[in-house]
C-alpha positions as a printed Julia matrix, in Angstrom:
147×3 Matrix{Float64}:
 103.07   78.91   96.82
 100.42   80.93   95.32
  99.12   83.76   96.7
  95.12   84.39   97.19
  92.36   86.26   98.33
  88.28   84.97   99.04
  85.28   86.75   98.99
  81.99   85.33   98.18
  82.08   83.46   95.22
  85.03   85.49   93.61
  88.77   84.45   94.13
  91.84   86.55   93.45
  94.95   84.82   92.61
  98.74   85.32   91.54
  98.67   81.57   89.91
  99.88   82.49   86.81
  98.35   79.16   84.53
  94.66   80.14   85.67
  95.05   83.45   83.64
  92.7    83.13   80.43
  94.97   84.93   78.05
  92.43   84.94   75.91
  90.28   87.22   77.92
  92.94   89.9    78.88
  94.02   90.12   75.3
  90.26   90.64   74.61
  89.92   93.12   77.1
  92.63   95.1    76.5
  92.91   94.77   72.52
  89.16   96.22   72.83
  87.47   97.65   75.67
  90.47   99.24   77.3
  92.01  102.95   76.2
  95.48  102.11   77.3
  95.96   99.42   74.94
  93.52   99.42   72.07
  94.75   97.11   69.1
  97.29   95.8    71.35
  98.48   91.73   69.76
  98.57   88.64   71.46
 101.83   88.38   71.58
 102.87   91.3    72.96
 100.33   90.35   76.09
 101.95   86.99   76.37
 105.11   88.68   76.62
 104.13   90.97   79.2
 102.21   88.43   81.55
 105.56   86.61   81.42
 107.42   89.19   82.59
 105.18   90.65   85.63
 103.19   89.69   88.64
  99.59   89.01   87.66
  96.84   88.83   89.14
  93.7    87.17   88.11
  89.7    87.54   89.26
  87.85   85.14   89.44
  83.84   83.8    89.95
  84.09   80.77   89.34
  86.65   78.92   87.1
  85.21   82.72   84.49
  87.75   85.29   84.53
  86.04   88.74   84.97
  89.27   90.68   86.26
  93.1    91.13   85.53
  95.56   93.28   87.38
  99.63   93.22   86.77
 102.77   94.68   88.33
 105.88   95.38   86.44
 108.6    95.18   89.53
 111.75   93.95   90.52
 110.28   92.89   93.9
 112.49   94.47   95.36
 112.44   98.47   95.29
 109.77   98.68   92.34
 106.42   98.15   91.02
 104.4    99.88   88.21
 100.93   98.8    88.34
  98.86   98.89   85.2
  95.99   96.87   83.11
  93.55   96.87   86.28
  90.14   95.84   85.11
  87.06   94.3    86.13
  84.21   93.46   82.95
  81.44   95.28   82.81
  78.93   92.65   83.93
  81.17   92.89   87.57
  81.47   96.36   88.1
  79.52   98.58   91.01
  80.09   95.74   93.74
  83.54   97.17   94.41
  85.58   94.22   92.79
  88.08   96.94   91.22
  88.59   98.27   95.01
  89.21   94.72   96.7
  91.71   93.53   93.42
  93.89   96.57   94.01
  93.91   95.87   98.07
  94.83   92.32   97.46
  97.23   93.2    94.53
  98.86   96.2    97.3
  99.11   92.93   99.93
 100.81   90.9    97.82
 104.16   89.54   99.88
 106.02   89.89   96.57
 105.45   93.77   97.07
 105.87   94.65  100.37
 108.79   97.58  101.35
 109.17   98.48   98.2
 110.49  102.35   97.56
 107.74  103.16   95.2
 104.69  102.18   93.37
 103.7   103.8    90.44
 100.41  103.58   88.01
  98.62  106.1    85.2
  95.27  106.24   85.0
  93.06  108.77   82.71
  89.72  108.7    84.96
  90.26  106.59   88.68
  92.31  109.06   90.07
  89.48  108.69   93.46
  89.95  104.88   93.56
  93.88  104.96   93.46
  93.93  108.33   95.64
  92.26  106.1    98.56
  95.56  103.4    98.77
  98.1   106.63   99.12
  98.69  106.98   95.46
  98.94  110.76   94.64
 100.11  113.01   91.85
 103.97  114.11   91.4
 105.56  115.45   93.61
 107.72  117.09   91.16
 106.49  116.46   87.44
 109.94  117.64   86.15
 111.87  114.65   87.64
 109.62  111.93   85.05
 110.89  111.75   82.02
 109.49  109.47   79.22
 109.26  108.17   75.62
 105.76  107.73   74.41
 104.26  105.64   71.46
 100.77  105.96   71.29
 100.58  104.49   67.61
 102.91  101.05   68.41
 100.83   98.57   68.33
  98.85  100.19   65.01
  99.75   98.02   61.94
């Protein structure tokens, strides 16, 4: 059963065949920073493999949030946006809290995300900086998804 979340005339839901693919590749390939140039494919892929949410008004998509987990001790959430047009009415705020509600991710040992400029927003659900920076380790490849 499908997990979601009312207010007004905008709807937040984990039902996976509502997502307009079309508009998260379109966001991310070219309004986001994170994934700029990013192909279709490689969103397909990832929606496949993650918890997704979509927000809606309407049967229009103006929102997309994912978790990469395991459901079980993990989650890393990333791609959060809301479109322009839907910003300032604190749609970003209510996705994460129904995203952070989900049933899928309750007890797990952590929750992780990145972010380059709503460290204030995430801050305000418990997320903080490192504890200890030396303990995360990584392999980065900003230029991937460059042809």
């Amino acid at each position: 059963m499908a997990a979601q979340w009312q207010r007004d005339d905008y709807l937040v839901t984990d039902e996976r065949e509502r997502l307009d693919v079309a508009a998260v590749h379109g966001f991310l390939t070219g309004a986001s920073y994170w994934a700029t140039g990013i192909p279709r494919a490689i969103v397909e892929r990832a929606l496949a493999h993650s918890l997704c949410f979509g927000l809606f008004q309407g049967a229009r998509q103006v929102g997309f949030a994912r978790v990469v987990t395991d459901r079980a001790t993990y989650g890393y959430l990333c791609d959060v946006f809301v479109e322009d047009g839907h910003r300032g009415a604190g749609l970003g705020k209510w996705l994460v809290e129904c995203v952070l509600a989900h049933p899928d991710l309750q007890g797990l040992r952590r929750l992780a995300l990145m972010t380059r400029d709503a460290h204030g927003l995430y801050q305000g659900f418990g997320f903080k900086p490192l504890a200890d920076a030396t303990r995360y380790l990584e392999i980065h490849r900003p230029d991937v998804y460059r042809q």
